[in-house]
N, C-alpha and C positions, 0 to 999 in steps of 0.2 A: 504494500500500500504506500502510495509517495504522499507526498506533506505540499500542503499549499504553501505558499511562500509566508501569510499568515503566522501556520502554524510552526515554519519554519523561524520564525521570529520571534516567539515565545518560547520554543526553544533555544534559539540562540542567548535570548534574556535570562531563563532559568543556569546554563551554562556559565554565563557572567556573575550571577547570583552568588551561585557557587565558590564561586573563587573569591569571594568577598565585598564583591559588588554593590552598591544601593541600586535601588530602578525608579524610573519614574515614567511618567506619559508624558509628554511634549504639554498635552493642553492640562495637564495638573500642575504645571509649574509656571504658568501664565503671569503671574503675580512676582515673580522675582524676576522678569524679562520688562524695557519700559516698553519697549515695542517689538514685533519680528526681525525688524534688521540686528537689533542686540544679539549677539552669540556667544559672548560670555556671561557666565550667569555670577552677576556680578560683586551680591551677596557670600556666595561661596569661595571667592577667589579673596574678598577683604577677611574674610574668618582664617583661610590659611596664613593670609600675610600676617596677618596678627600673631597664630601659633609660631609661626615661622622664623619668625625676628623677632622674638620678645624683646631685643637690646637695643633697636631701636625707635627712636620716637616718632608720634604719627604723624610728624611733616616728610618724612622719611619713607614712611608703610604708605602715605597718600602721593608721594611720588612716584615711590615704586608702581602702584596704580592704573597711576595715569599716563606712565611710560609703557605699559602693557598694553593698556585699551586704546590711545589713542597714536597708531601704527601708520606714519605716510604713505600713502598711493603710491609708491614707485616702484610697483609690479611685484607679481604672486609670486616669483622665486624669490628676489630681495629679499621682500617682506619676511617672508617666509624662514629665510637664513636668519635674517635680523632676529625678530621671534625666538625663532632655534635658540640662537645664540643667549637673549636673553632668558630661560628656562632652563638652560645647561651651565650656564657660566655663573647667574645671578644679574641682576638689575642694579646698576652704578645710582646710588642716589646721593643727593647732596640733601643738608641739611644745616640747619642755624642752632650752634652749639656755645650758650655764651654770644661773645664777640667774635665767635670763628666758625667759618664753614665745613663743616664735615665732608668727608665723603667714606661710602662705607656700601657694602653690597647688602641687598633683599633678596631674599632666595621665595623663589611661587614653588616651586617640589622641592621636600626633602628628599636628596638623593641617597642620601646615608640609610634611610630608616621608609621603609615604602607605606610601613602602616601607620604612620604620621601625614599621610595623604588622605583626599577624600576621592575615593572613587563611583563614577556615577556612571550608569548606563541609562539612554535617552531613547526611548522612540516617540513618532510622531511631532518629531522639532521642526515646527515649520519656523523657514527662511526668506523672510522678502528683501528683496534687494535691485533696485531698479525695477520697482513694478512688477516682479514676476516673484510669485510662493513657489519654495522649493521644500520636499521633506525627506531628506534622506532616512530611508528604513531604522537605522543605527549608528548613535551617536556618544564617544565616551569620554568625559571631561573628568579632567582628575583634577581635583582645586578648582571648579568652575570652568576650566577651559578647554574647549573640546580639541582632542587631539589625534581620536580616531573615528573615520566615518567609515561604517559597513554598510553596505550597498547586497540586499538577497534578491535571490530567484528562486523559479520553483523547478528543480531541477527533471520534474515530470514533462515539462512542454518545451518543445523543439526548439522555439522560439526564445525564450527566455534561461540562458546561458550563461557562464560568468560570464563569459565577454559581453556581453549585453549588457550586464552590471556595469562591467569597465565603461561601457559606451556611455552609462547612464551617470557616470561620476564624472567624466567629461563635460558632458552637456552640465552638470553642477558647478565645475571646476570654473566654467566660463563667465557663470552669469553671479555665482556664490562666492567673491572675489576675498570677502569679507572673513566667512568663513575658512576657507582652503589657505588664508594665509596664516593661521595658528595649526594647523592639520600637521601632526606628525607620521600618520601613515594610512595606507587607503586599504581596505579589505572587503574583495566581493568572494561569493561564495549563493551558490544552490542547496545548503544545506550537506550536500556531501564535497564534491571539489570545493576546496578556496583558493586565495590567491593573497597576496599582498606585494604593495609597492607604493611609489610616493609619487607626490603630485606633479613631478617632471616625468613618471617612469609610463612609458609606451606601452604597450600590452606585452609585447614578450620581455618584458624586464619583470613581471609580475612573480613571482615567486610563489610555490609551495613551501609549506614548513614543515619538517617532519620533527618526530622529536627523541631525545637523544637515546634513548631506552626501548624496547620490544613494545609494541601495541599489539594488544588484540587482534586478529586476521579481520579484515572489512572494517573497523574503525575510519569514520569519517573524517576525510581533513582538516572540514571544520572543527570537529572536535577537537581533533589531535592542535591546529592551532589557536584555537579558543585559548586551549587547556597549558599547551607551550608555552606560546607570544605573549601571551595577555591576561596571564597569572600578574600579580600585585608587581616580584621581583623584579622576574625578567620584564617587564615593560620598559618597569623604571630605568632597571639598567641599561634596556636599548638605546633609548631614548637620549638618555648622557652619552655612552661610549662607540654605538652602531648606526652613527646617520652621519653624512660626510655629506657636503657641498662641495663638490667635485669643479672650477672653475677652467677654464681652459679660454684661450682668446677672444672667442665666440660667444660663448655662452655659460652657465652655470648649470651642472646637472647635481641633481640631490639624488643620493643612492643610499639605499638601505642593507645592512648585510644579509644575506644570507643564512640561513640554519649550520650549516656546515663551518662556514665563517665564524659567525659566532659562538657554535658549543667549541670549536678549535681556539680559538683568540680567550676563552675564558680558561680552558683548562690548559693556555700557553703559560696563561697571568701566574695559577695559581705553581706551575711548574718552575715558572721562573724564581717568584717569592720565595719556592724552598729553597734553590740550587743558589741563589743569592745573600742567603741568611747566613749568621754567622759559621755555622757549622755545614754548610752545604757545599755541594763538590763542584757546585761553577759551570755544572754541566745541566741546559735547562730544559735538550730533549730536541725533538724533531718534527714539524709540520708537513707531511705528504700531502699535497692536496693538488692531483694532476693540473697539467698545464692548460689555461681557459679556463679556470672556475672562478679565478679571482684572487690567487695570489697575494699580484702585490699588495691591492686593497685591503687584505687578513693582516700585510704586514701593518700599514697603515694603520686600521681597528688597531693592533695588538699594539704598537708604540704609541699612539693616541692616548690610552687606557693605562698604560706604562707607567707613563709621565708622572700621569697621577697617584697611581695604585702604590709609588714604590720613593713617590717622596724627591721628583724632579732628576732621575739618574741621566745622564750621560749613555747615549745611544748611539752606537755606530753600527752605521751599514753598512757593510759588507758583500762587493759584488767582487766575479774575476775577470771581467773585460770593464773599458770603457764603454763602450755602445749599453752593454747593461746599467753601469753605473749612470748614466745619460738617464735613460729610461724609468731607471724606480726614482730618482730624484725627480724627473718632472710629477710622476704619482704625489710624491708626497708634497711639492711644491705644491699643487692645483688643491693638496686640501689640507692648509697650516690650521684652520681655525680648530677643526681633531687636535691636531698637533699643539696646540695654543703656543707657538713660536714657531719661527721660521727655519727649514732644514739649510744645512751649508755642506757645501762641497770643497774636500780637500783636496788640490791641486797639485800639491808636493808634499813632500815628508814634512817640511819645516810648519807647512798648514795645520798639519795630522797634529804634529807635536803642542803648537801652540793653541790649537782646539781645544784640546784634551790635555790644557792646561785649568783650563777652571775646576770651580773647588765640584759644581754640578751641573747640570744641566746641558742641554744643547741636543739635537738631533746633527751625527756628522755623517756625511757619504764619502766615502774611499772602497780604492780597490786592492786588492788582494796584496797583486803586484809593491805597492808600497811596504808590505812586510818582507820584503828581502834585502839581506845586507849587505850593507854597500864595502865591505872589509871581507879580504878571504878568511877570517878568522871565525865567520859561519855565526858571531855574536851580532845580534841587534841590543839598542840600549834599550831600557825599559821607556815607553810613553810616560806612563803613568803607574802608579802604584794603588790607585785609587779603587775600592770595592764597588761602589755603585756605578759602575761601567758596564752595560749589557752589547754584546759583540752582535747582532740579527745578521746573520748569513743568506745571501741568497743563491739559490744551486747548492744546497750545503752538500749535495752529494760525490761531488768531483771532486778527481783524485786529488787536486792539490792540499787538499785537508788533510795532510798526514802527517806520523811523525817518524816515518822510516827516516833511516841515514845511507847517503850515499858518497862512494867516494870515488873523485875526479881526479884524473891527473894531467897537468894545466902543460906546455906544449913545453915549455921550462922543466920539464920533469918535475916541478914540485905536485903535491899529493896532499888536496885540500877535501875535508867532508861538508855537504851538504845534507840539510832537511828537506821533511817536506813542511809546507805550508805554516801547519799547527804549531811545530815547536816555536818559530818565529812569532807565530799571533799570542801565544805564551811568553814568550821574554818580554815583546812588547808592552804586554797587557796582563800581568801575573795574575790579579787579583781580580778581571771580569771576569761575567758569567756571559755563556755562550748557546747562541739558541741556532738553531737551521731550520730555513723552509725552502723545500724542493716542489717540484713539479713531476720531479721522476723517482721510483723508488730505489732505496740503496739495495745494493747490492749483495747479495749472501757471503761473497766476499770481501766486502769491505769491511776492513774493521779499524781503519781511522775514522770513519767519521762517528759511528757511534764514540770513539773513544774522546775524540772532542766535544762532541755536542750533547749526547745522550743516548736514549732510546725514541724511538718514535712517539709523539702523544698524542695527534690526530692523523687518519689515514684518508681521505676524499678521493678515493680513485675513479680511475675514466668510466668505468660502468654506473656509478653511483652518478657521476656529472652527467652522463651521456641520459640518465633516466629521469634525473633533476632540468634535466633543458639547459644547464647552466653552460654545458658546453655543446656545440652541432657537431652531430655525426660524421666520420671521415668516410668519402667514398674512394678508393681508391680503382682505377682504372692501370691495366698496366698498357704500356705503350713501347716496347722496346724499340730504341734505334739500334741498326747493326753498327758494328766495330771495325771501323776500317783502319788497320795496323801499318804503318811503314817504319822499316828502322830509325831512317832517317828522322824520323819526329820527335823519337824519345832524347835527343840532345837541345840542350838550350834553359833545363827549366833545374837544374840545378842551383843555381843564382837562387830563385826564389823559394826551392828547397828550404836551404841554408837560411834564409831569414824566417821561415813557419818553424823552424826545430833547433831557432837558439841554444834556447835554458834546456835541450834534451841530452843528455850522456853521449860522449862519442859512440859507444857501444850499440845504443837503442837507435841514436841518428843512422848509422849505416843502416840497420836493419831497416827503419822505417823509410829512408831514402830509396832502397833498390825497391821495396814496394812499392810505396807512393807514385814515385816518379815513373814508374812503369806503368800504372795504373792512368793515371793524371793524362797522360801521351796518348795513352788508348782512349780515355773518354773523352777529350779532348780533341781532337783529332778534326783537322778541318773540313773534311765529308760528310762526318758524324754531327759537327755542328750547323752544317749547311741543311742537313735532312732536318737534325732536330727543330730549327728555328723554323722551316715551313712548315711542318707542321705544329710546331706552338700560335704560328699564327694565323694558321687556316680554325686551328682548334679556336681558337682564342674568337677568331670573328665572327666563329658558328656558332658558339654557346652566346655570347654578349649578343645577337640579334634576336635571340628567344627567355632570353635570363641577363636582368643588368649585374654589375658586379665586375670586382678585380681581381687580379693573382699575383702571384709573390711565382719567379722562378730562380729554383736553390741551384748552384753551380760548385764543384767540385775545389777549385782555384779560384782567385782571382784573374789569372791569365783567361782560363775559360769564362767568366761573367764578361769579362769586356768583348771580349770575340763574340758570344752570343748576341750580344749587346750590336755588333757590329754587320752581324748577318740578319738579325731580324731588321734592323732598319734598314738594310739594302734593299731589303721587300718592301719595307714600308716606310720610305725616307722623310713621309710628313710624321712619324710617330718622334721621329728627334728635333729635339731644340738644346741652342749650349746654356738657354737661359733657366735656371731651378727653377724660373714662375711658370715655365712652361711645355707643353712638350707630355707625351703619353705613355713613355717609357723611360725609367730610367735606373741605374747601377747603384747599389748601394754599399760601401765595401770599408775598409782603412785603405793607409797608402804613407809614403813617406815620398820627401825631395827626392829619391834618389831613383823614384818611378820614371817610366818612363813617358813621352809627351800624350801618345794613347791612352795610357791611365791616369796621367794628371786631372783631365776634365773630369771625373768620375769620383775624385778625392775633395773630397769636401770638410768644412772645421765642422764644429758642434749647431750653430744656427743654419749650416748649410740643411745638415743633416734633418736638424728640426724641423725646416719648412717643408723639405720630402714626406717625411710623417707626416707631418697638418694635412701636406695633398692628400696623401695616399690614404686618411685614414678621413677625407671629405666626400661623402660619396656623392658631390657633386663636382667636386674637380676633376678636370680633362685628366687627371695623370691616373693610368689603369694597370701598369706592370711593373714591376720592381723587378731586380734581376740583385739578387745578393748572393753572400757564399756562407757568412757565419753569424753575420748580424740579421737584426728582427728574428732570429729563429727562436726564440724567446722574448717575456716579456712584454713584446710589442700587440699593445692591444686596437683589430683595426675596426 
């Protein structure tokens, strides 16, 4: 038997009940509203400020107030952040104290203590607002102020859908300006699917929630996030540590985490606290959570939440290329207000050092590479000595996290030992604690990186993301080019050999040399890329006439990226331009002076790089191919 949407709604209210909830009718609380357009119930929000701040006076509590309700028009995100900001951070108020003006914070939620809140579920709340009554199904103010609106259907008629819901919080979203700028998250649902997301998020940004422990077989998702999300706790806690205003040049997106996001990001917190305590081993554990589900943003959440939880520590992130380091700093750049400070990038050692000279605090980006030392004596000096230093790895699963010894002998006959990675990130930093999150899982072999970082503490694998939506489906097609081999080809790429396998042992260099480079020549090879490139763009113009959309094509070399690079546009010589603002194709790679003038144009600095991503990740801008070899192959979200 299915459930009218009615009766779906009285259940939904009995479920909120539940969990500690008050209820009310929309037209029983008529008297505490002046009129429909009011959406704070304004009563209830002066009672908490009062509980709230006993310590200060009511010029103080009546300011706080008045800087809540009365919110400038300058658009539903803004507003929106603003608000945010003001409910997470506390409300700056001044006051007349004596002869001197005060300033001092008014908190509307205790964050500490959830049942020092008032929580209230609303139905039939009607909203007028330019002339038009609006009533959204379900509305829940905690302190007066509504911060979730549920949107139901009746999951029996074909017609009436969640996405119908969505559509019908949109059409709210447009005309309820008033409203949707205090809204902290949106929840449609038929009674068995739901969904949630926020008032920027599109329908497939809309999320299920599952919840962290076995359900029942057939438990409805509502229930499951009724009973999850919107328990007393977790709200509260979302609410302060799991909403991010994601800013980027264009525009402002407000994103919400994730289930997987957040049960991983709380039991990072609580992993860390231990391995960071006086008696703890420094080792805070491991984040799997496959690549596409949201990564960097768990890191984000998880130093966001850091900050706080642990009393202002000092954070360094930890990448092992630059193009990565690029990339998670613009993440956390586009959302400081989580961060409540600005992240900085160290540039040199003398950066790192002088960073991670303060007594606390600071979010720093470095790479890997900076912890080798610059003396054959295989000693780095200590950074800092300092405990509340947390090290966030990202890739913690490669190989360079070790602490093997290796021994070299330098062309002089002398005989120097190297480490790997870890011993270094330890002399440096004796007394951090050290967390990793990957994309890929470690290895049954590995046993550096547990030995640095820990044990794994959350797993998110592609099956679980693939069934979450969170990440799309891979289809793979195979397409074989034949191999067309000449002696003569495999000479010449030695040169660039030698600069990919530096820092490798002579021993492991030869081996990997007669491989590679035999390998490279054959795939390589300028038949093979003549074939490959017609048809990358026969494929390429077949699929974009019936499917819009871009591709990323991965190349073995860089010698091979530019040659691709140079056969596809002889087919299609309007797809090149020398200008980055223009042009439909183009190479994304490192390079150094010492390139040659055909790879010059293709080497680009950090802002070059940047505005490739902006195109590339515009899906209205002309530029539709990337051609790289080891960058964007992570991280890069398009």
């Amino acid at each position: 038997m299915s459930l009218t949407e009615n009766e779906i709604e009285i259940y939904s209210i009995d479920l909120l009940v539940n969990l500690g909830y008050q209820k009310a009718n929309g037209f029983d609380i008529v008297d505490e509203r002046r009129s429909n357009s009011e959406v704070i119930l304004v009563e209830r929000l002066k009672k908490a400020i009062e509980r709230l701040n006993p310590e200060l006076n009511n010029d103080a509590k009546e300011d706080a107030l008045k800087r809540i309700l009365r919110v400038e028009h300058t658009g539903l995100i803004t507003n929106n952040e603003h608000i945010h900001h003001l409910l997470v951070d506390g409300v700056d108020v001044e006051y007349r104290q004596g002869d001197r003006i005060k300033g001092d914070k008014a908190w509307l939620i205790d964050f500490q203590n959830p049942e020092n809140n008032e929580f209230l579920v609303v139905n039939q709340f009607t909203v007028i607002e330019s002339g038009i009554p609006r009533r959204p199904d379900l509305i829940l103010f905690i302190n007066g102020i509504p911060l979730v609106i549920i949107e139901l259907k009746n999951a029996a008629s074909e017609k009436a859908t969640v996405a119908k819901a969505y559509e019908q919080l949109q059409t709210y979203k447009n005309s309820l300006m008033t409203l949707f700028q205090y809204n902290a998250m949106l929840i449609v649902s038929d009674g068995m699917d739901a969904r949630v997301g926020s008032v920027s998020s599109d329908w497939s940004r809309f999320m299920r929630w599952k919840s962290p422990t076995k359900q029942p077989q057939h438990t409805p998702e509502m229930t499951v996030m009724f009973q999850e999300l919107l328990n007393k706790k977790t709200l509260i806690d979302f609410i302060k540590h799991f909403i991010v205003f994601e800013k980027d040049k264009k525009s402002v997106i407000k994103k919400l985490a994730a289930y997987h996001q957040y049960y991983a990001v709380n039991k990072a917190i609580i992993a860390t606290k231990k391995a960071s305590a006086e008696m703890g081993n420094r080792r805070c554990g491991v984040v799997w959570h496959t690549q596409g589900s949201g990564k960097s943003l768990s890191m984000v959440f998880y130093t966001g939440k850091l900050v706080l939880e642990l009393d202002n520590p000092t954070v360094v992130i930890l990448t092992d290329r630059n193009d990565l380091d690029d990339q998670l700093f613009a993440t956390f750049s586009n959302c400081m207000q989580l961060l409540r400070q600005k992240p900085v990038q160290a540039e040199k050692r003398s950066d790192l050092q002088k960073l991670l000279s303060v007594a606390s605090g600071g979010v720093v980006f470095t790479t890997i590479q900076k912890f080798f030392p610059e003396t054959d004596d295989g000693i780095y000096p200590a950074l800092t000595t300092r405990k509340n230093v947390i090290v966030v790895a990202d890739e913690a699963h490669r190989s360079q996290y070790g602490f093997n010894k290796k021994i070299k002998v330098k062309e002089n006959g002398q005989v120097i030992e190297t480490y790997g990675m870890a011993k270094y990130l330890r002399d440096a930093l004796p007394n951090a604690s050290f967390i990793g999150f990957t994309g890929t899982p470690i290895e049954l072999t590995d046993k550096s990186t547990p030995a640095v970082f820990g044990e794994y503490i959350d797993i998110y694998d592609i099956e679980q993301a693939v069934e979450d939506e969170a990440t799309v489906r891979i289809y793979y097609e195979s397409r074989l080019a034949k191999l067309h081999i000449k002696e003569e080809e495999k000479q010449g790429i030695d040169t660039e050999f030698e600069e990919i396998t530096e820092h490798q042992e002579d021993e492991e260099k030869h081996h990997l040399k007669s491989r590679w480079a035999k390998v490279e020549a054959i795939v390589g090879s300028p038949q093979r890329l003549k074939d490959i490139a017609k048809d990358l763009v026969e494929h390429f113009e077949t699929r974009t006439a019936v499917l819009d959309g871009k591709a990323m094509i991965v190349c073995m070399s860089r010698r091979i990226c530019v040659e691709i690079y140079n056969e596809i546009t002889q087919l299609r010589p309007d797809w090149h331009s020398d200008n980055d603002e223009t042009g439909i194709i183009k190479v994304v790679m490192t390079g150094s002076a010492s390139d040659g003038a055909d790879w010059q144009k293709h080497i680009r600095n950090k802002s070059g790089r940047r505005l490739i991503a902006d195109r590339m990740k515009d899906s209205e801008n002309p530029l539709k191919l990337v051609i790289v070899r080891d960058m964007w192959l992570t991280g890069f979200d398009a």
